[in-house]
C-alpha positions in Angstrom: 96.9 84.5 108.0 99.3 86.5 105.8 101.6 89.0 107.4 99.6 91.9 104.8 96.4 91.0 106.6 97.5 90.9 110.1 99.0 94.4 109.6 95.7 95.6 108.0 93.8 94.5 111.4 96.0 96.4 113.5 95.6 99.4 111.8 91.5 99.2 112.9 89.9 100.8 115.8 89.0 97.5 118.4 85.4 97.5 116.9 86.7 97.0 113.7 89.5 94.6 114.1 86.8 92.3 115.9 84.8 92.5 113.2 87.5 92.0 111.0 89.1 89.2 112.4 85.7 87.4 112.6 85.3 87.5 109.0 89.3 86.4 108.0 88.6 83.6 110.5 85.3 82.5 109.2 86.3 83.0 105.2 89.6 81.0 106.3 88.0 78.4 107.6 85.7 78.1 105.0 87.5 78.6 102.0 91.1 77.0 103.1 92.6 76.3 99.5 91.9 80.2 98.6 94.8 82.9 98.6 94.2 85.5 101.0 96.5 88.4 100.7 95.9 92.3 100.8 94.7 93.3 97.1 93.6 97.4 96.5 94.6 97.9 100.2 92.4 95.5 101.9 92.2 91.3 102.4 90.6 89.7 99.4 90.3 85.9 98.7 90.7 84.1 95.4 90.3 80.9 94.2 92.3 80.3 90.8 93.7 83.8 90.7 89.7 84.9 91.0 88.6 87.2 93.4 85.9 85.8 95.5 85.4 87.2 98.8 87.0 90.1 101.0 86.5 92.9 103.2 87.6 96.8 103.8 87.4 99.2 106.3 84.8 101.9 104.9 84.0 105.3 107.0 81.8 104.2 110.0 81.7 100.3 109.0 83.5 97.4 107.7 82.0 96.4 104.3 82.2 92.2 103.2 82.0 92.2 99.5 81.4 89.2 97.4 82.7 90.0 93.7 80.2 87.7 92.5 77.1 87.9 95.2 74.6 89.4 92.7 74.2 85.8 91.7 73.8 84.6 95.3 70.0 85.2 95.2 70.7 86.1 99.0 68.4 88.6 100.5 70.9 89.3 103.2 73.6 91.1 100.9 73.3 94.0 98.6 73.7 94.8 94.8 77.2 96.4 94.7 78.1 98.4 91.7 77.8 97.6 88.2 78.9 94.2 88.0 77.8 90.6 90.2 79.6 92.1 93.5 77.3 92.5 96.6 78.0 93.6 100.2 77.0 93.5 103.8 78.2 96.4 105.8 78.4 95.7 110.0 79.1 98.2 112.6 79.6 95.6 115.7 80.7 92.4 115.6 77.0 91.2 117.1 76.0 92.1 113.4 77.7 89.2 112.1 75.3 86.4 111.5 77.4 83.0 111.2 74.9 81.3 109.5 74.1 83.4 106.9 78.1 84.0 106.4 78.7 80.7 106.2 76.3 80.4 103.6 76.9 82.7 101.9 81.0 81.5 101.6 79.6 78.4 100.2 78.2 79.8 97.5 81.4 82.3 97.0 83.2 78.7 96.1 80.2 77.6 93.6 79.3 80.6 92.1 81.8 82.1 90.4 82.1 85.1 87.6 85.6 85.6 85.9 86.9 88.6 87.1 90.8 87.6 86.6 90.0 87.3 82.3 88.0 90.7 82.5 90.5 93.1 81.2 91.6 90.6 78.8 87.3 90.4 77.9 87.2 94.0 77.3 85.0 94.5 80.8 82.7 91.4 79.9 82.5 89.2 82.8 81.4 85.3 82.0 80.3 82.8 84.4 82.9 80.1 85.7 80.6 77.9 87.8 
């Protein structure tokens, strides 16, 4: 785990940091040749330099986001924003369903829209995989 992310977890109230670690376990685990690191003030994890999967401390929940989930066609997450990003939002550990994560990881590695060329694109996003 990087240092950045271990100091983000102690900063959350015991419900949180459960929940929290869950998820930088199971995204760890799942995605091993992606960079975790602490990116806008919360752990995010890229394959390629691309943003794929992270997770951030909101008020009254922990929010996992998926920059490119929209594409998922998972019932299970929510449209987030104006982009492909989605979300699941989990007040208690319990709320974690390990399947569904899992799943859901997977398809962070094969689905993939090119957020780290976006500036570069003018705001147009294109799909990678």
């Amino acid at each position: 785990m990087h240092p950045d992310i271990a100091t983000y977890h102690t900063a959350q109230t015991d419900a949180d940091r459960a929940i929290c670690e869950l998820l930088e376990a199971h995204i760890s685990l799942a995605l091993p040749e992606a960079e975790g690191k602490v990116w806008h003030a919360h752990p995010v994890w890229f394959l390629d330099g691309n943003p794929v999967a992270g997770y951030h401390k909101l008020k009254g929940c922990v929010r996992l986001l998926f920059w490119s989930g929209q594409s998922f066609d998972e019932a299970g997450l929510k449209d987030e924003g104006s982009f492909k990003a989605s979300q699941v939002r989990y007040t208690d550990v319990e709320q974690v369903n390990l399947p569904d994560l899992q799943r859901w990881l997977g398809k962070a590695r094969d689905i993939q829209w090119d957020y780290k060329n976006i500036v570069k694109r003018k705001g147009r996003l294109e799909r990678l995989n």
